[in-house]
N, C-alpha and C positions, 0 to 999 in steps of 0.2 A: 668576335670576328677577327680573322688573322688579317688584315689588314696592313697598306704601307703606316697610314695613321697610326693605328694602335703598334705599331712595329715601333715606330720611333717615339713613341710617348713612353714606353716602357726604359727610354734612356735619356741622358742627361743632358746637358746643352754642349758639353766637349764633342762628347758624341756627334750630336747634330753635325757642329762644326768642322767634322772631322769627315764625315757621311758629303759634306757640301764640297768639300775641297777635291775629294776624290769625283764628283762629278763633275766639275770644273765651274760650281755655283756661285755667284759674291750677290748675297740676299742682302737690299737694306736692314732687313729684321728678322732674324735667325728665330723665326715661330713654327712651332712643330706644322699648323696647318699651313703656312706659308711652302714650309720645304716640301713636305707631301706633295702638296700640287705642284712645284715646278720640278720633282720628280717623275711624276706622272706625266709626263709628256714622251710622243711616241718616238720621236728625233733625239732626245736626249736619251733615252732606254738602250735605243741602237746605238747612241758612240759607243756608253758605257760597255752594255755587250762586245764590241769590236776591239776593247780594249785590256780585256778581258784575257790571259794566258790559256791557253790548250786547259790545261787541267781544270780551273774554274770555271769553265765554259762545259767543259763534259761532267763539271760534280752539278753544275745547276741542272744539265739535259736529266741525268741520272734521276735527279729529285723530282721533277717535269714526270719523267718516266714512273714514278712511283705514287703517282698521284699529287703530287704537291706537298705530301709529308714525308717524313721517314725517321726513325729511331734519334734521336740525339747521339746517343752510342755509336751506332752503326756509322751516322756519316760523317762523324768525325776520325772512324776507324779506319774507313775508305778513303775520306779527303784531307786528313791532317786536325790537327788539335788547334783550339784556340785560347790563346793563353790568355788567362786569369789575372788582367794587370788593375793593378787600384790606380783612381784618376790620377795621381802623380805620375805613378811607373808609366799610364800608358800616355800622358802627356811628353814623357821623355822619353818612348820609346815610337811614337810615329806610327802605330804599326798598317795606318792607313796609307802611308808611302811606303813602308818595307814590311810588305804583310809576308807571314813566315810556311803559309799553307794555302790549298787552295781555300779552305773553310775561312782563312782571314781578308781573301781576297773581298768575298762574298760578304764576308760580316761588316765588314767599314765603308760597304758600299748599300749596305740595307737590304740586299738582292736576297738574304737571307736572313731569317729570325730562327727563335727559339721558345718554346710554351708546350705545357702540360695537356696532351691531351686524354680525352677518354678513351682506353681501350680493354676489351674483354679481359682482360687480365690488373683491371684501374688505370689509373692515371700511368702516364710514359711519359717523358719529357721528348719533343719528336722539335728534329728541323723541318722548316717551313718554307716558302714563295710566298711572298704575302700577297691575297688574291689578286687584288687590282694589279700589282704588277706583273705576273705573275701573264693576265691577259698582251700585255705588250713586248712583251719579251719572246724574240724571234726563236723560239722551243717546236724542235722539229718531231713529230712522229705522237701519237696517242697519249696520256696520262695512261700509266700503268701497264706501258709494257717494260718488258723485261732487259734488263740490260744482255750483253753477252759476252759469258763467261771464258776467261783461257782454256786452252785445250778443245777435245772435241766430244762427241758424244760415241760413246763405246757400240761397237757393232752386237748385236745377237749373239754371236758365238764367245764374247770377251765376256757375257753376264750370260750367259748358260746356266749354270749355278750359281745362285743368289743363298745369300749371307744374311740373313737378315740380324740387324743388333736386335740387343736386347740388354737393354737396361735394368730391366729387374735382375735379370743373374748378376750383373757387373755388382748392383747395393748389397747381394748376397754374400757374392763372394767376398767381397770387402766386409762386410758384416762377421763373418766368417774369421777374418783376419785381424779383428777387433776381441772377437772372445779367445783367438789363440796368443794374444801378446796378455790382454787381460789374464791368461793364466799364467804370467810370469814367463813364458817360454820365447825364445830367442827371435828378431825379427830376419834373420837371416833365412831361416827354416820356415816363414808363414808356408803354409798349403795352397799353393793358385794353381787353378786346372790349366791346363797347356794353352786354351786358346786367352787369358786373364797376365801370361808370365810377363813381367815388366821386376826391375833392379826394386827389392825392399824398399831400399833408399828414397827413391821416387815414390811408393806405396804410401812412406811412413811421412816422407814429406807434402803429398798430400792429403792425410787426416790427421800432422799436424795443422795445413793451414785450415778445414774444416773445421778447426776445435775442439777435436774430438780425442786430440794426443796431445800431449803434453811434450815440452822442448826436449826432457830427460828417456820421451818415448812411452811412456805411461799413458795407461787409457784414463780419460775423463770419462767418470762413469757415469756422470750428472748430465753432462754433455752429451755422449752416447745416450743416455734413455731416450733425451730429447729426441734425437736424430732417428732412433729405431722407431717411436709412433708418430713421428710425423709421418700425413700421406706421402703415399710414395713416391709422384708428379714435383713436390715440394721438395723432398729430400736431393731427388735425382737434381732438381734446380741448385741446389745448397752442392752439391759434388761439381757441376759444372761449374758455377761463379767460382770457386775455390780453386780449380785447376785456371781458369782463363783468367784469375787477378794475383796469384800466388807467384811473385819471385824465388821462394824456395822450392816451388817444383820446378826443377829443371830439366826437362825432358830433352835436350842436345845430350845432355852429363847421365842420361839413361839406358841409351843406348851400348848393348853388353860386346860391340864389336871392337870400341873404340876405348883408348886409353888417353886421357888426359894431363898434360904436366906442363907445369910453372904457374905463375903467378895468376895469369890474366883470368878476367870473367865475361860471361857473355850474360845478353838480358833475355830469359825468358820469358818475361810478358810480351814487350816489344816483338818477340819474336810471334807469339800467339795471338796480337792482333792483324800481324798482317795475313796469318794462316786465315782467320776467319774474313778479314777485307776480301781475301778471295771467295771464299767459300760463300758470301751474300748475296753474288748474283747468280748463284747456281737455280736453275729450274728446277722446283723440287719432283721427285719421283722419277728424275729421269737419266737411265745411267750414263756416266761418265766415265771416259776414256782412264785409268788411272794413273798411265805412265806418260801419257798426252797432258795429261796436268801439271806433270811433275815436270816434262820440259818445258813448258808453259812460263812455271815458276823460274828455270833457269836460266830463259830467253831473256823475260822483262825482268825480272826482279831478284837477278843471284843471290844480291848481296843481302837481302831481307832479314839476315840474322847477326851482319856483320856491322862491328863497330864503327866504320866511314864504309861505301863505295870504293871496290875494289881492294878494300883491304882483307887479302886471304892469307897475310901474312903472319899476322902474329898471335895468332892460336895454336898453339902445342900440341897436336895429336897425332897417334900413332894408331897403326892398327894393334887392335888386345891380342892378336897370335903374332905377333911380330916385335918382338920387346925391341931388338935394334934395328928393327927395319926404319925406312925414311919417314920424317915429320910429312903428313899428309895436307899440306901447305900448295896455295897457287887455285886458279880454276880447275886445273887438270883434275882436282880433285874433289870437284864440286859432288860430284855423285855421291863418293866414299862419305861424306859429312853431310854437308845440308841438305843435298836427296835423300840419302837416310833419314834425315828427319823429318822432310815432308812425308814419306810412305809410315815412319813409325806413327805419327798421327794420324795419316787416314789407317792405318792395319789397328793401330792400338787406341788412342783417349778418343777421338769422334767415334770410331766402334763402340767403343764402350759405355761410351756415355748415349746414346742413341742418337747422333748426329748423324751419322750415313750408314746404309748399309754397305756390306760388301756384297762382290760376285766375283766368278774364278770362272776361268773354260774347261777348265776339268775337274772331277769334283775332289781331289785332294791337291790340286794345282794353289799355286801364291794368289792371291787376288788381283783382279784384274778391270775390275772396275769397280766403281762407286758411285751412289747416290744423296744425294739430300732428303733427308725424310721430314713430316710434317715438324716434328716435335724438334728436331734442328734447326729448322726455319722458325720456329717458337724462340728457342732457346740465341739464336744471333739478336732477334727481335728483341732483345732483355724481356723475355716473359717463361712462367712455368713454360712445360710441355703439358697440352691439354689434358685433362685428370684421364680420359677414355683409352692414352695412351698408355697406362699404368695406374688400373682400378688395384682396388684393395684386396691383401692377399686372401682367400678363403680356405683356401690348402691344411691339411693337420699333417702334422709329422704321423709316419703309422712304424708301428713294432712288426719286425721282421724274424724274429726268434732269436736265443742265443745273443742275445745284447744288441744288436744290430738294427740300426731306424734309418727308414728315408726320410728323408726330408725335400719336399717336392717347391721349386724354384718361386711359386707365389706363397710359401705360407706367410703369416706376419713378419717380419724381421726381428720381431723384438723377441719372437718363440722362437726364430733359428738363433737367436745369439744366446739363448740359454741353453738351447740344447748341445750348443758350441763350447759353450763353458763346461759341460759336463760330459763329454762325449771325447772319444778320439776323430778325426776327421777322416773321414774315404775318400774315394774316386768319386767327380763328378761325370755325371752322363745326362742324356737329353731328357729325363723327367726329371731330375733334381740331384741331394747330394744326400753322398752315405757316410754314417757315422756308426761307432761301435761304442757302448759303454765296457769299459774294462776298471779293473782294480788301479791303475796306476790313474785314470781319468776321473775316477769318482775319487781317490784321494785327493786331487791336484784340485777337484774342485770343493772338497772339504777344508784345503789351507786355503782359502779364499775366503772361507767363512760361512760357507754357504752349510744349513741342517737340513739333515738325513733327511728325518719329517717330514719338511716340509719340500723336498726337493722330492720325495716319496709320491705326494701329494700330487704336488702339480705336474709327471711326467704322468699320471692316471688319467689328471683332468685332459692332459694334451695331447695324448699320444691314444692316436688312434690301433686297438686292440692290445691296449697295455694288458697283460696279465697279471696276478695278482701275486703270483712266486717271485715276478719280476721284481717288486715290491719290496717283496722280504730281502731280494736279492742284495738290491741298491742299499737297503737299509745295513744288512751284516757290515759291507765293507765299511756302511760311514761310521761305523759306530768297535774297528777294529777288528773286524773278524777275516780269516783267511779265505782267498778263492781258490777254489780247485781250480787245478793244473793239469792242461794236456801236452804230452810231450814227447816225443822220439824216444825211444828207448830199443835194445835190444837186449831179449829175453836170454839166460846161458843155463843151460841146464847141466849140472855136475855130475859123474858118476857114483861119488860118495862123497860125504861131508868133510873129508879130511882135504879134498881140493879146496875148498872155499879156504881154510887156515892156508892151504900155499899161497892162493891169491891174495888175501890178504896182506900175507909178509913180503911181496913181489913189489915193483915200482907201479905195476897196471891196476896197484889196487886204487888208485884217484882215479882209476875207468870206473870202480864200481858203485853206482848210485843209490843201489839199493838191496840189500838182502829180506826176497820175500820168504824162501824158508831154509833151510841146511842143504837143498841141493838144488836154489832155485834165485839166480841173482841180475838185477836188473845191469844194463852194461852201456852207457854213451855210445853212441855209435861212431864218434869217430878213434875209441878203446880197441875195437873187434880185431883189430890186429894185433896190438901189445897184450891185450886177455889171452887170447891164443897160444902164442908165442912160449909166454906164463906158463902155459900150463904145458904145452910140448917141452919146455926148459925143464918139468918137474916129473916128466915122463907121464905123462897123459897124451894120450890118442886125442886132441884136438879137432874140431871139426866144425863146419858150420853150412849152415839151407843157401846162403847165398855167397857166392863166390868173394871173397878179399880183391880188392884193388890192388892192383902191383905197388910196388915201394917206389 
């Protein structure tokens, strides 16, 4: 039972003592059931209450509002931290006379606990009202309504076209960007489809903090297995916790408009819990104004990424097209920087990660609103996103002729990441992504280690209408055989064979690619003019089916 009793028996006698002073208590006998009851009194409830700051007063309504519990996480994210002091520290540190958040106001007054409770996802460590007081405490409006959130709700015409995330592509394409560094190839150049592009930098920073890259950039490939057959509900959970506790992802330093110089640093986590404090009391499913938020955020809380209150001074940025243009320093400039960064995380990681969708008013227009979706309100909640929002993939990659495979957006990930290691990468589109086997892809995944065989084998078992020449195909190259070549060429037909000996002795003879017979010579096409020339210089009637480019 969450109880005042059991609330203060889970702590020590300093405690107590600490819990009594702030009510204005002097007990002959500082006994847990002594202090409870002259807690429990309805006159004494209301000073406490009345004495109570703005802020601690609307985090307890908030909790009231939520039912009497709420995440541990969560409302310490929203109402301030509570520090972690051992009975000396907090003996000399008071923090029941100088509490540092609204969460300490509450904790040294008992008005709030802490306990594990059960929830569909296991136990949660959730804050709490301890019941009995809980009924005498002047809490205005229903258990479990809704708080309300900054900004406003987007009109019809601002969510016209709706966006929806989608998280399995985002594991994809990341998956994707795991077998093309695994094959030695530069992180500059990964492949991200246009709606995924975000700075390497930030990619490679977070799956290093995932585990899955190593500091030198190197794939863990033990690591990665893991991560490929995990369900996909779990994985997508493992990609979120990683970005929202990751000081190395630094999403202000990812943005490609802006250019940063000198010393200082900024805190990207700090910065990310206040993005989701907001984002907790959003109504899920229901759209949201997107630039109404974002003044929202500039109204009450500019400074949210900044190292003190009002300090917009000593961060170094310029705009990236403007090498001497002015240091973008002051509020004036709040848009240029911190707005950017609120829209890059609604446009970019809550996209991606399926935390909100998006909507536009036109259908190729900026986005223009957003919403909270279930699996978002999951994921603020410290819990998976329910498995039903990301079932298991049943999709096969299928053969398209000519080397050529799709690979459609739910197959397993751990069969896109193989087919990723031996494939070159295509354009992605709305049923999945294309890839090409070529001679330079099946070498590159021959130095990996990987045999013919058995790489023969398994694109049979996987690939839906594998052929059997394909087979033979894959097999030549790994085992050093050459592929045929298709290529540009133009055909030069000679009048006799004593031409071909001019053009040989000429400079245009590095135009000619190939002799198929004495009066029959293959020609580059960017030659067709110097071959020409050649042969007018040696008194040849010159000529050719399609017109020469001017010089």
């Amino acid at each position: 039972m969450l109880t005042l009793r059991a609330r203060l028996q889970a702590e020590d006698h300093d405690f107590w003592r600490m819990v009594a002073e702030a009510w204005g208590l002097h007990l002959p006998r500082l006994q847990v059931d002594d202090l409870a009851a002259a807690l429990l009194d309805v006159d004494r409830v209301e000073a406490v209450w009345r004495q109570l700051p703005g802020e601690a007063q609307a985090a307890l309504a908030a909790l009231h509002r939520h039912g009497g519990t709420m995440p541990w996480a969560v409302f310490v994210r929203r109402y301030g931290s509570l520090r972690e002091l051992a009975p000396a520290e907090r003996r000399a540190a008071q923090p029941h006379r100088q509490p540092q958040s609204p969460t300490e106001w509450l904790w040294y007054r008992a008005l709030v606990g802490r306990a594990f409770l059960e929830t569909p996802q296991g136990l949660v460590e959730h804050a709490y009202i301890p019941t009995d007081l809980a009924l005498l405490l002047p809490l205005s409006g229903d258990p479990g309504d809704e708080d309300t959130p900054w900004g406003r709700p987007a009109t019809a015409a601002q969510a016209a076209h709706p966006r929806p995330a989608q998280p399995r592509h985002t594991l994809q394409v990341w998956t994707r960007a795991l077998a093309w560094v695994r094959g030695g190839r530069p992180w500059r150049a990964v492949p991200l489809p246009p709606v995924w592009q975000v700075a390497a930098s930030w990619l490679r920073a977070l799956l290093q903090a995932l585990g899955l890259v190593d500091p030198a950039g190197r794939v863990r490939s033990a690591a990665v297995g893991d991560w490929l057959t995990a369900p996909c509900a779990e994985a997508w959970a493992q990609v979120y916790r990683a970005w929202r506790d990751a000081p190395q992802v630094n999403d202000l330093r990812a943005l490609p408009h802006l250019r940063f110089e000198g010393p200082w640093e900024n805190d990207p986590v700090q910065a990310r819990q206040r993005l989701l404090a907001w984002l907790d009391p959003l109504p899920v499913g229901r759209w949201w104004d997107l630039e109404a938020f974002v003044a929202a955020v500039r109204q009450f809380e500019p400074h949210f990424q900044r190292p003190a209150p009002e300090d917009f001074h000593s961060w170094y940025i310029r705009r990236a097209d403007d090498e001497d243009g002015p240091y973008l320093q002051g509020p004036e400039h709040w848009d240029a920087v911190d707005g950017a960064l609120v829209r890059f995380w609604l446009h970019g990681p809550l996209h991606w990660l399926g935390m909100v969708d998006l909507a536009a008013a036109t259908p190729a227009g900026p986005p223009t609103a957003f919403r909270l979706t279930p699996a978002g309100r999951a994921l603020l909640d410290t819990a998976a996103p329910p498995a039903d929002a990301c079932p298991p993939g049943q999709a096969r990659p299928r053969w398209l002729g000519r080397g050529r495979l799709h690979v459609p957006w739910d197959v397993p990930r751990a069969v896109h990441y193989h087919i990723a290691r031996l494939a070159e990468p295509g354009p992605a589109a709305a049923q999945g992504l294309a890839y090409r086997l070529t001679a330079a892809s099946l070498r590159a995944a021959r130095s990996q280690g990987l045999r013919g065989n058995r790489v023969s084998r398994w694109l049979a078992a996987q690939v839906d209408a594998w052929p059997p020449e394909a087979t033979q195909a894959v097999a030549r190259v790994f085992y050093g055989g050459r592929p045929a070549r298709l290529q540009a060429l133009w055909v030069l037909r000679l009048p006799e064979p004593q031409a071909l000996a001019v053009l040989q002795r000429s400079p245009a003879r590095k135009f000619l690619v190939e002799v198929l017979t004495p009066t029959l010579v293959a020609v580059a096409p960017q030659g067709r003019a110097a071959v020409l020339d050649a042969l007018w210089a040696a008194g040849y009637l010159a000529e050719g089916d399609v017109e020469d480019e001017p010089d």
